[in-house]
N, C-alpha and C positions, 0 to 999 in steps of 0.2 A: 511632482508630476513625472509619470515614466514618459520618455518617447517614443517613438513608434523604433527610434533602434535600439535602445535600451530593450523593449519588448521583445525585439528578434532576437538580441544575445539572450535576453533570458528565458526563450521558450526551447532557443539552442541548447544553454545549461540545463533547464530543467527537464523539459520533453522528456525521455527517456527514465530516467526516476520516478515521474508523476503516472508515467503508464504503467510500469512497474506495479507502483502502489497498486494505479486501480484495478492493474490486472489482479492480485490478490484478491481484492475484494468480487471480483467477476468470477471468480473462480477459474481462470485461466483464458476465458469466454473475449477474445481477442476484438473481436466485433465491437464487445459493450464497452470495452478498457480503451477502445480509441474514441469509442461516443463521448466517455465520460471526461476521457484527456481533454477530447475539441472541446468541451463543455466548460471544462476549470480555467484554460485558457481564453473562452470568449467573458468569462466571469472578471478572469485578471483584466483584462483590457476594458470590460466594461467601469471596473470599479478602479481604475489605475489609479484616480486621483486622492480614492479614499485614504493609500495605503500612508499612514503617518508616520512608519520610518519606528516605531514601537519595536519592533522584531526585526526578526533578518527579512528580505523579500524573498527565501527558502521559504519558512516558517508560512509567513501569512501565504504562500500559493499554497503547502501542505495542508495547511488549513483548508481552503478553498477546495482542495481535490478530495478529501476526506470528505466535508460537507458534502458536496457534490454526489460521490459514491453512494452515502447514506442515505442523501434524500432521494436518490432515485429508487432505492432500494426498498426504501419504506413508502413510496408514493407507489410505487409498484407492486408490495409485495411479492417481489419477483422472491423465486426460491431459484436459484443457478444450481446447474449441475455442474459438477468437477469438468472441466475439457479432459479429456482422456489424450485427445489430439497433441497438446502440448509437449509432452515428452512425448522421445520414441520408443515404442516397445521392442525394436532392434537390440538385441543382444551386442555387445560390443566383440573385439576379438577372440576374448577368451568365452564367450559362450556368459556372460555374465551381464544381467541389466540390475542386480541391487540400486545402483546409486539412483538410477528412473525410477525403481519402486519406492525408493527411502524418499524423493524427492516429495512422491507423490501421496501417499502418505504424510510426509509434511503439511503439505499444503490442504488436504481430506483433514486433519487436525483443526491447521489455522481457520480453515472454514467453521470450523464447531464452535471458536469464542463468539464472544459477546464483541460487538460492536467496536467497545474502546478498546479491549486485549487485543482483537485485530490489528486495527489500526496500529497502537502500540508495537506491534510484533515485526507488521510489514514495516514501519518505518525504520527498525533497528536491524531490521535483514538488508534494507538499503544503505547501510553503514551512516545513517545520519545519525549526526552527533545526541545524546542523549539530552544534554541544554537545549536544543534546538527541539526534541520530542517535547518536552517537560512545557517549554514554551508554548508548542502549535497547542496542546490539547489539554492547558492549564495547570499542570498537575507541579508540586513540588519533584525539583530534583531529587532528592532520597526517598519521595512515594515512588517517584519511577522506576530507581531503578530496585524496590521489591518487589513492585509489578510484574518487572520483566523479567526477575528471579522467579518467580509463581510463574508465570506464563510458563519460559523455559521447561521448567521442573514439569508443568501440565504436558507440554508440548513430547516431551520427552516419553510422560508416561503412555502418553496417548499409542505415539507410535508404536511401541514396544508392544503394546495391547494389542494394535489394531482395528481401534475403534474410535 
C-alpha cells in the first residue's frame, strides 16, 4: 500500500515526465496535458493498493497515463491541433529559428503514428529506459527496440518530406 507520503514523493518524481508524455499526445494543447496529468494521478491514488509491485511504480503510472490519454482520446474523438503556441517563433540571435521549426515538425510527425508508435516514441524521448517501455506496453525487448528503429527511420523520413 502506497502512503499518502510515498504518493507525494512520487507525483514529485514523476509529474513532470507524465505531463510531458501527455503533452505529446495533446499535441502540445497545455490545458488538456494537465487534465490528463490530474487524471493519472487521481487514478494512481485511486488504485494505489492495486499496485502489486510486478513492475517499477514508473512503469505501472506510464501505463496509467498512456491509458488515460488514449481513452480520452477515443471517448472523445477529439482530433487536436498542433499548439503552434508552444515554441516561439522568435528568431534567435543570428536571425535563425530552424531548431523551433525542426522541433515542430517533429512533433506534426509524432502526431501522424498510430497510437502504440506514439506512445513508444514519447516515452523514449523522455529518456526512459527501454526495459521499462517494453514493460509499460507489453511488448518484448528486441520487438521494441525494431519498433523504435522503424519509427526513428519514419520519423526521420517524415521530417525531411514535410508531411
Amino acid at each position: 500500500m502506497i502512503t499518502e507520503q510515498e504518493f507525494t514523493n512520487i507525483y514529485n518524481l514523476q509529474a513532470s515526465k507524465i505531463h510531458r508524455l501527455c503533452l505529446g499526445y495533446a499535441s502540445g494543447n497545455n490545458e488538456l496535458a494537465n487534465e490528463w496529468l490530474q487524471e493519472t494521478f487521481i487514478k494512481v491514488w485511486k488504485h494505489r493498493n492495486s499496485f502489486k509491485g510486478k513492475s517499477s511504480i514508473e512503469t505501472w503510472i506510464y501505463r496509467i497515463a498512456v491509458n488515460v490519454c488514449l481513452s480520452d482520446l477515443r471517448q472523445s474523438k477529439k482530433n487536436i491541433p498542433i499548439n503552434e503556441n508552444v515554441l516561439s517563433n522568435t528568431p534567435d540571435d543570428t536571425g535563425n529559428n530552424n531548431e523551433a521549426d525542426h522541433i515542430k515538425k517533429m512533433y506534426h510527425c509524432i502526431d501522424q503514428l498510430n497510437e502504440q508508435n506514439k506512445a513508444l516514441i514519447l516515452l523514449e524521448l523522455e529518456n526512459v529506459p527501454q526495459a521499462t517501455i517494453a514493460d509499460a506496453v507489453g511488448l518484448a525487448h528486441g520487438t521494441l527496440r525494431t519498433r523504435l528503429s522503424r519509427i526513428r527511420k519514419s520519423l526521420l523520413k517524415c521530417i525531411k518530406n514535410g508531411k
